[in-house]
C-alpha positions as CSV (number, residue, x, y, z in Angstrom):
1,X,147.2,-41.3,140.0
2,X,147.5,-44.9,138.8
3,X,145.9,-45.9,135.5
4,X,145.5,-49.7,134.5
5,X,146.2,-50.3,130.8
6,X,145.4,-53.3,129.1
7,X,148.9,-53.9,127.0
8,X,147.5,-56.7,124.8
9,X,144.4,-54.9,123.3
10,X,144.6,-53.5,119.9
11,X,146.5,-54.1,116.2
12,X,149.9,-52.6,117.9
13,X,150.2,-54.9,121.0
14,X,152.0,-54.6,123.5
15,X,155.2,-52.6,121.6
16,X,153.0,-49.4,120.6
17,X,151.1,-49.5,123.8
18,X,153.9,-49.7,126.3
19,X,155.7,-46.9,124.4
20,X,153.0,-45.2,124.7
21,X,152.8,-45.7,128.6
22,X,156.5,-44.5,129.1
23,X,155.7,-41.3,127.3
24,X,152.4,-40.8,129.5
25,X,154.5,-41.6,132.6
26,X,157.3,-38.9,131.6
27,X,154.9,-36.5,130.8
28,X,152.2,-36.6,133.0
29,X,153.3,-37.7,136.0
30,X,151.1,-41.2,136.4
31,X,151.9,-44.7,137.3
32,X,150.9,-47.1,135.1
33,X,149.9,-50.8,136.3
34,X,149.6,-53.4,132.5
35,X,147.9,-56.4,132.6
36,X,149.2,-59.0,130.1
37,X,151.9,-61.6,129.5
38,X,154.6,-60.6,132.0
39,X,157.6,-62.4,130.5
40,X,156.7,-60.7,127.0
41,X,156.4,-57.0,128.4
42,X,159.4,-57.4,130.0
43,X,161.1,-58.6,126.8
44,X,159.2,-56.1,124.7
45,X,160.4,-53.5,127.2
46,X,164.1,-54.9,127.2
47,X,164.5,-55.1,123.8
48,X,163.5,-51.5,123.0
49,X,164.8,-50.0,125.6
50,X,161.2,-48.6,127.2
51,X,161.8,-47.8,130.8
52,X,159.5,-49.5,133.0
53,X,159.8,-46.7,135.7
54,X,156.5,-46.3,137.5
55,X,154.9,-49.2,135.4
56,X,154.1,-52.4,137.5
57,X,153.2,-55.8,135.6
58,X,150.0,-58.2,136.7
59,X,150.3,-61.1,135.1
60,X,147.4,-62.0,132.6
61,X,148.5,-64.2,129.3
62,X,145.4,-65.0,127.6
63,X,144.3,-62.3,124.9
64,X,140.4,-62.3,124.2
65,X,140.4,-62.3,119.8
66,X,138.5,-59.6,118.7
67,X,136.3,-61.9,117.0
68,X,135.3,-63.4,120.0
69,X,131.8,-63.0,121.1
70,X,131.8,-60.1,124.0
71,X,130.2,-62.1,126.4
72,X,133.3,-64.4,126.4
73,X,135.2,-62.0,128.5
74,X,132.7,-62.9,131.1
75,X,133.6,-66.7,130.7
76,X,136.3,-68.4,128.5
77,X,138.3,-65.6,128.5
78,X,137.8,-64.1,131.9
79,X,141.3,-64.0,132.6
80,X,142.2,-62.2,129.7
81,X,144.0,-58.9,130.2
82,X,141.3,-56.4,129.7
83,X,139.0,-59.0,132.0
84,X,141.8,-58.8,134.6
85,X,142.1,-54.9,134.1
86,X,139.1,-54.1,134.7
87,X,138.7,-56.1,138.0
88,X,141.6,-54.0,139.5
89,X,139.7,-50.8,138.9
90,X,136.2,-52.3,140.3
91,X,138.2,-53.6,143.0
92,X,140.0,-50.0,143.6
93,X,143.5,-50.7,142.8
94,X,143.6,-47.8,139.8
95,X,141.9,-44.8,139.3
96,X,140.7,-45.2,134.9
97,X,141.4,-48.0,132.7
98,X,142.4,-48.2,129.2
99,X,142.2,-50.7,126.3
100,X,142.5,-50.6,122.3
101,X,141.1,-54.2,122.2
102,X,137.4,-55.4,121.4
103,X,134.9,-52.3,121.5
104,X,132.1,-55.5,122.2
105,X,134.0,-57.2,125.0
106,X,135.0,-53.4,126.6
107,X,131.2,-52.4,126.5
108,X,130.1,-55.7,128.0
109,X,133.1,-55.6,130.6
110,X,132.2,-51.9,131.4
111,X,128.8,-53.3,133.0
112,X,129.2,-56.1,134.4
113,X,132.7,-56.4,135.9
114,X,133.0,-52.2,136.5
115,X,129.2,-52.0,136.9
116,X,127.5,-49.1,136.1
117,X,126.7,-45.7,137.7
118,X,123.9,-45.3,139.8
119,X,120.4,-45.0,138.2
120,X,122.3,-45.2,134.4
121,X,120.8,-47.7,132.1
122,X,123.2,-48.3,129.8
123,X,127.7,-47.3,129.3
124,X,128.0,-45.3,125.9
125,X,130.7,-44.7,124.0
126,X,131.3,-41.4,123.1
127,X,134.1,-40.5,121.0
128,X,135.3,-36.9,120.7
129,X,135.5,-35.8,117.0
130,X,137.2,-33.1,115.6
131,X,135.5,-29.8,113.6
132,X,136.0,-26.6,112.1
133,X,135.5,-24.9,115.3
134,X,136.9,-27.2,117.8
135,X,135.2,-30.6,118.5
136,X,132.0,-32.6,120.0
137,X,131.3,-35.3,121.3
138,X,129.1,-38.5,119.9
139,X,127.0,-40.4,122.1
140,X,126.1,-43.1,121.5
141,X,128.5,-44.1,118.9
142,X,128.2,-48.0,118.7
143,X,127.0,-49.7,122.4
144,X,123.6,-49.6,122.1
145,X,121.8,-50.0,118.8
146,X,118.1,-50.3,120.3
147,X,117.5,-47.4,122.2
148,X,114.3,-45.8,124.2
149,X,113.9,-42.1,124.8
150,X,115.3,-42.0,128.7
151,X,118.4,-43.9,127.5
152,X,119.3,-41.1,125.1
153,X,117.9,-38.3,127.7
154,X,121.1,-40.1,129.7
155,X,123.5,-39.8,127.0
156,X,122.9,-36.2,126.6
157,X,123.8,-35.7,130.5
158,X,126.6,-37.8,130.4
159,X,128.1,-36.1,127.3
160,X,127.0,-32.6,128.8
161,X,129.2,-33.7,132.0
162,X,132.1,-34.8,130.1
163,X,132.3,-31.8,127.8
164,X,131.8,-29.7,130.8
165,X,134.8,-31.2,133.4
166,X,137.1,-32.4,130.8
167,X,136.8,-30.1,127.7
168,X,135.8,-27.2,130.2
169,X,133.1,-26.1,128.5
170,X,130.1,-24.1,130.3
171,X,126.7,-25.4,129.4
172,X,127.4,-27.5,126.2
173,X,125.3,-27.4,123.6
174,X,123.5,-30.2,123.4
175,X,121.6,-31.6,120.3
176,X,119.5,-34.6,119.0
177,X,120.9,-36.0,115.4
178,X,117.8,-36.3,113.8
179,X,116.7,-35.7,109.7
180,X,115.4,-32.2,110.1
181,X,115.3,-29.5,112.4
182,X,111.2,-29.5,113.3
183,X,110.2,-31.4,116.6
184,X,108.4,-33.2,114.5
185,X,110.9,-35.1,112.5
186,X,112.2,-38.6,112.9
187,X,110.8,-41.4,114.2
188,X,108.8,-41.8,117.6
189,X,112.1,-42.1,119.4
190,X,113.3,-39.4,118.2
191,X,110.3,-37.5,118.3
192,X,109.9,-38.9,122.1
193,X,113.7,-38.3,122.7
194,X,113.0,-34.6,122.1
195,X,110.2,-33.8,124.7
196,X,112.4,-35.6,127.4
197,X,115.7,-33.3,126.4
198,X,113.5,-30.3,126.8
199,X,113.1,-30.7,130.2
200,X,116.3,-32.7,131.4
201,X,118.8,-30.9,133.3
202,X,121.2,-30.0,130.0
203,X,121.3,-27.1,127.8
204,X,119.3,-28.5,124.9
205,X,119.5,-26.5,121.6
206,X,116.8,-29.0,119.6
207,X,117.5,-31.3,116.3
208,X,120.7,-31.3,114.5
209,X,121.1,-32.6,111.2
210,X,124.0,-34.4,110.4
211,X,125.7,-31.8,107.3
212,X,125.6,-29.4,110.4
213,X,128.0,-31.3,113.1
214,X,131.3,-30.7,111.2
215,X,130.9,-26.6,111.4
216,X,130.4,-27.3,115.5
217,X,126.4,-27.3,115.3
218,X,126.7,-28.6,119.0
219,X,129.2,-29.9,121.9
220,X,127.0,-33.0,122.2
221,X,125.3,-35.2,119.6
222,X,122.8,-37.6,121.2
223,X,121.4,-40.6,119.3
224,X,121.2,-44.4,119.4
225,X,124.1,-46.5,118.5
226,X,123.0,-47.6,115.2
227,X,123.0,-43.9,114.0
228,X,126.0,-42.5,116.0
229,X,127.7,-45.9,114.9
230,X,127.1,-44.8,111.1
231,X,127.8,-40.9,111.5
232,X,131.1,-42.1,112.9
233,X,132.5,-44.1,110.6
234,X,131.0,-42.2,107.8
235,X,133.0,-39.4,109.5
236,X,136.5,-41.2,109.6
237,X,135.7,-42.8,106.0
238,X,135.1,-39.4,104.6
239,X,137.9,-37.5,106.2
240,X,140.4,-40.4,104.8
241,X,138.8,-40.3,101.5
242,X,139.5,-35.9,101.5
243,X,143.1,-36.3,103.2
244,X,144.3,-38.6,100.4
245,X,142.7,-36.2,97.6
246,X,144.6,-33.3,99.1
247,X,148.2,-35.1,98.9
248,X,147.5,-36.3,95.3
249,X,146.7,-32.4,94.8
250,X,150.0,-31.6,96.0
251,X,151.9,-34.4,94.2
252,X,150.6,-33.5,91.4
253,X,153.1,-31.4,89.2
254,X,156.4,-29.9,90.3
255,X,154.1,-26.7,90.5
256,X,151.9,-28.0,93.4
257,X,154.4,-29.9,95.0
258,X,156.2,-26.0,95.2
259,X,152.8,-24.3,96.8
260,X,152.8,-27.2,99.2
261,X,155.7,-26.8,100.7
262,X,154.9,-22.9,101.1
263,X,151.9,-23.9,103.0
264,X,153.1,-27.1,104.7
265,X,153.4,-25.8,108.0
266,X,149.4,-24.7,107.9
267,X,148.9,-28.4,106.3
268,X,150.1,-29.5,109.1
269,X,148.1,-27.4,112.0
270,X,145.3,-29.0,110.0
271,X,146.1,-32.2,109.7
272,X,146.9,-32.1,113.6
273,X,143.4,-31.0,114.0
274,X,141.8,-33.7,112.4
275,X,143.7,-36.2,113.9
276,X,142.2,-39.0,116.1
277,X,145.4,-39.7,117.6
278,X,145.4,-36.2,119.4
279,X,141.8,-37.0,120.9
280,X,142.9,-40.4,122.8
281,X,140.2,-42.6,122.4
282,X,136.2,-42.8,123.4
283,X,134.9,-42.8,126.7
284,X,132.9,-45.3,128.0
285,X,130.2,-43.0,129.3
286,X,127.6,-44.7,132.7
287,X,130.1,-47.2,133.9
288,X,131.0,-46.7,137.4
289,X,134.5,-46.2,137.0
290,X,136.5,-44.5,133.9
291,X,136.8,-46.4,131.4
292,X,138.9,-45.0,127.6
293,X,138.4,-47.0,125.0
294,X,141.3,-46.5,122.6
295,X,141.6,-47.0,118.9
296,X,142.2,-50.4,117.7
297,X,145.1,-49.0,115.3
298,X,147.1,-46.5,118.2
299,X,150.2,-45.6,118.3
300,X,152.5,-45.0,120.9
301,X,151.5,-41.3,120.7
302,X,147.6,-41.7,120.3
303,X,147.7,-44.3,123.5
304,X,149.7,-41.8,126.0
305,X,146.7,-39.5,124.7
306,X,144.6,-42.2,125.7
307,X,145.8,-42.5,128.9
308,X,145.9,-38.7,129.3
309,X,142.0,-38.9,128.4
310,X,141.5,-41.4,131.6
311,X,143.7,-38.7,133.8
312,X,141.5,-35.6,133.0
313,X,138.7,-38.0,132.9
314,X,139.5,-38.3,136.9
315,X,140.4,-35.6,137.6
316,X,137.3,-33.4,136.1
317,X,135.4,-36.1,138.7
318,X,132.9,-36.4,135.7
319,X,131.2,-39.3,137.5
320,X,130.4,-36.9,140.2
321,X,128.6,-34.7,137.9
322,X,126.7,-37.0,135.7
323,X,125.2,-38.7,139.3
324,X,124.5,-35.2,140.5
325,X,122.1,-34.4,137.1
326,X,120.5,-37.6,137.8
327,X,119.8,-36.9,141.1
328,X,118.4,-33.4,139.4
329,X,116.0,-35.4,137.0
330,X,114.6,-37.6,139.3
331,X,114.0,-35.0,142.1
332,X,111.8,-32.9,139.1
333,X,110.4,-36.2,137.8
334,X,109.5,-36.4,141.8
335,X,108.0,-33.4,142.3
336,X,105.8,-33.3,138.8
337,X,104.4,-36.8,139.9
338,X,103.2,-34.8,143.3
339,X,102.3,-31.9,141.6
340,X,99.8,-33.6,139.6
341,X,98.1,-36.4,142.4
């Protein structure tokens, strides 16, 4: 399996991210082909001794800024490395791609230079996030911040496909993020959003409120960007805020600093837990081809998750399933509109 990395994206370019790529190449068995600035990866590679075993370089200098407006990957920088990544993998020379750079620029590039998946309306990204029971997954967290009731019908499919082939998960619980449990709460998408899930091909469990996700409420949360976007970094925010309490706790007095060493090692199963690093990155959910959007900050270690993300992405032929619950919904969509003529 080949995966195409783009080895400029992100605050740790290309050092972090082509360490990254030698682990994933060690460990699971890949080759790797990096788009950037040939004569720096090389250097980079030289200079720290990171074997480029199984890596091949295409040449792609220019870096789109991640202030740039997404659309510019489409024209000033269209030569940039994620633009030239993701041209090998519509054109079929890889198998998944991965980036740490622009979320913007990835979304845009996702659907018009990937494309999208048959009959899908819009990519998502859908980040897994850890809990007390395991972990779920967000969709939409950020793409799209106007949404209508089919788009998020799609989300919950796509999610319920990924969580199913990749997580291995039978029939994922799927619910709505909305203010209250009723069918009546939230707004008219919301409210709309909910008579659609009821009878899409997915194992809808109703509303979730937000308090409830942490404890594993569901596998999948469905909701529009603008609310998936805020439960996300509210999320990370909160879980940094709690983290750094915890160590002042411990560094306290010698005292505390004494029953934190007793319980380190359980600190650290828990830390590990609610690490973002050990999740890889977000999927971009629709487009025709895999797509993992990484972190901006990764490491070496949360990019060869990354990339192992893209491999079970392919190899759990997710894409296969989300066309195939489509195909479901449109054939009962079909037969209701023949039913009633």
């Amino acid at each position: 399996m080949n995966i195409i990395v783009d080895a400029f994206g992100g605050d740790n370019a290309p050092l972090e991210i082509l360490k990254g790529c030698a682990q994933a190449i060690e460990e699971y068995g890949v080759t790797i082909t990096v788009t950037g600035d040939e004569e720096v990866i090389k250097k980079v590679c030289s200079e720290n001794s990171i074997s480029m075993n199984g890596m091949k370089i295409v040449n792609a200098p220019d870096v789109i800024p991640v202030e740039c407006e997404p659309t510019e990957i489409l024209k000033s920088h269209a030569d940039c490395s994620m633009a030239v990544g993701m041209k090998l993998l519509a054109q079929g020379e890889g198998d998944a791609f991965v980036t740490a750079g622009s979320t913007g620029a990835a979304v845009v590039g996702a659907s018009l230079i990937v494309k999208r998946l048959k009959g899908v309306k819009r990519p998502a990204i859908a980040p897994i996030i850890p809990t007390t029971t395991g972990c779920y997954i967000l969709v939409d967290a950020g793409a799209n911040v106007d949404c209508r009731p089919e788009m998020l019908t799609q989300f919950a499919i796509m999610g319920s496909a990924y969580m199913s082939r990749v997580k291995g998960i039978e029939s994922p619980r799927v619910g709505l993020v909305n203010i209250g449990a009723e069918e009546t709460k939230g707004g008219q998408l919301q409210i709309d959003a909910h008579n659609m899930l009821k009878k899409a091909p997915v194992n809808f469990i109703g509303n979730v409120e937000p308090r409830y996700l942490p404890t594993g409420a569901c596998d999948v949360a469905v909701t529009d960007g603008f609310t998936g976007n805020t439960v996300l970094k509210l999320t990370e925010g909160l879980a940094k805020s709690l983290s750094g309490q915890i160590k002042g706790i411990f560094y306290k007095s010698f005292m505390n600093k004494l029953a934190g060493l007793i319980i380190k090692k359980d600190m650290d199963a828990f830390k590990k837990t609610m690490d973002y690093k050990e999740h890889g990155g977000a999927a971009l959910l629709g487009a025709a081809h895999p797509v993992i959007k990484a972190h901006g900050s990764s490491d070496a270690r949360a990019f060869k998750n990354a990339i192992r993300q893209a491999k079970e992405f392919v190899e759990g032929d997710v894409n296969a399933q989300i066309l195939k619950a489509l195909e479901e919904m449109k054939a009962q969509a079909s037969a209701k509109t023949e039913e009633n003529a």
